[in-house]
N, C-alpha and C positions, 0 to 999 in steps of 0.2 A: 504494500500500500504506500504511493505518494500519501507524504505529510508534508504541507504546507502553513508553515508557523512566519512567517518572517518572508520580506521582499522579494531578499535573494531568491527562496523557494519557488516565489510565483514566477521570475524567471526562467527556472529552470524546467516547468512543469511543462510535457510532453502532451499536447492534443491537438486531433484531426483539426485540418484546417477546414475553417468555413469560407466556403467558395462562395464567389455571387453571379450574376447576370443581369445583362442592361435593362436599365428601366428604359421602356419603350414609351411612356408616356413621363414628357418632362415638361408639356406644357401648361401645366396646373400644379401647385405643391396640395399633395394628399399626404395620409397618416398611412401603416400599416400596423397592424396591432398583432401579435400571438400568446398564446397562453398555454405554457407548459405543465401538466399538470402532475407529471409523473419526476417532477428532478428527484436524483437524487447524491447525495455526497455521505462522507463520514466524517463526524467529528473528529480532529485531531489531537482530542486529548482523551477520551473513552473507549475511541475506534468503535461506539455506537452508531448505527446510521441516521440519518438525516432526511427531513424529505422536507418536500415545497413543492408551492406552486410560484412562477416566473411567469408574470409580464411581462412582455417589452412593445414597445409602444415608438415608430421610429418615422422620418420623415425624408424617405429616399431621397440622392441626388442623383447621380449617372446609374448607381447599384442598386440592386435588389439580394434580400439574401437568397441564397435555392436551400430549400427546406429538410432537402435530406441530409445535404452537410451540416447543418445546426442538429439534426436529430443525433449525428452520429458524435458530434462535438460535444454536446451537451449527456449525452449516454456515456461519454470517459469521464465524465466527473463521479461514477458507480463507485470507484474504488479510494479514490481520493480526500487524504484527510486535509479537510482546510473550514476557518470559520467562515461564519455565512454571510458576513463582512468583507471578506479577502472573497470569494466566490462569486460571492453580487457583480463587487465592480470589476474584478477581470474578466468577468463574462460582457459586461459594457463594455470595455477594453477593446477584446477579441473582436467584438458586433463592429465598434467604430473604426477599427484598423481595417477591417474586412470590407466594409462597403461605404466607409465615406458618407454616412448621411447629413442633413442640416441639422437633423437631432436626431437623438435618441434618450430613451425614458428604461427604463429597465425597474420593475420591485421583484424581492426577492421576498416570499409570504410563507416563513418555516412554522413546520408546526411543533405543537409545546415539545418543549424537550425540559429537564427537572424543573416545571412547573412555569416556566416562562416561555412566553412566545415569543419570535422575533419575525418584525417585517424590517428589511432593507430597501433605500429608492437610494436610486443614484442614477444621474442626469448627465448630457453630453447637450452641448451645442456648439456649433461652428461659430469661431471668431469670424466678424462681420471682417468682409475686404474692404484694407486701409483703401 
């Protein structure tokens, strides 16, 4: 099992990459919205698992993400010990490096785990051109 406690870790962590495809309609800014229902990870300090539900919420520019490489990107997070903090936003991370949008939204909706619940958001938007 990856254990990711610390920056360096998130560097070093090995997952499929998420491919994209052209947005063929760029003449309108639209939303595209999915909702993962099944994530799952391990805590990295019980090595108990983890599950959530993931948002992401994003406003294409030239890319679209293709669905099966997010299925397959986000399925290698099964084995991996990391908090739901560090997960959230390298999964923002990976979305924005991958397709370049004018925004992206991403919440991460864990369920209880020793009696507390956690939701993570964490946001991206593109600096306006100077």
């Amino acid at each position: 099992m990856a254990r990711v406690t610390a920056a360096p870790d998130l560097a070093q962590l090995s997952l499929p990459a998420v491919t994209v495809v052209d947005n063929l309609v760029r003449e309108r800014l639209y939303s595209v919205s999915f909702t993962i229902p099944e994530f799952t990870c391990v805590c990295p300090m019980t090595g108990q698992p983890d599950f959530a539900t993931l948002h992401v919420t994003y406003v294409p520019d030239v890319h679209l993400i293709e669905l099966r490489s997010l299925k397959l990107y986000i399925n290698a997070y099964r084995n991996v010990g990391i908090f739901h903090e560090f997960v959230t936003n390298k999964i923002l991370s990976d979305l924005v490096a991958a397709c370049q949008p004018l925004r992206m939204e991403i919440e991460g909706d864990f369920n209880v785990r020793g009696g507390i619940k956690t939701v993570v958001k964490a946001a991206y938007e593109r600096p306006p051109v100077a």
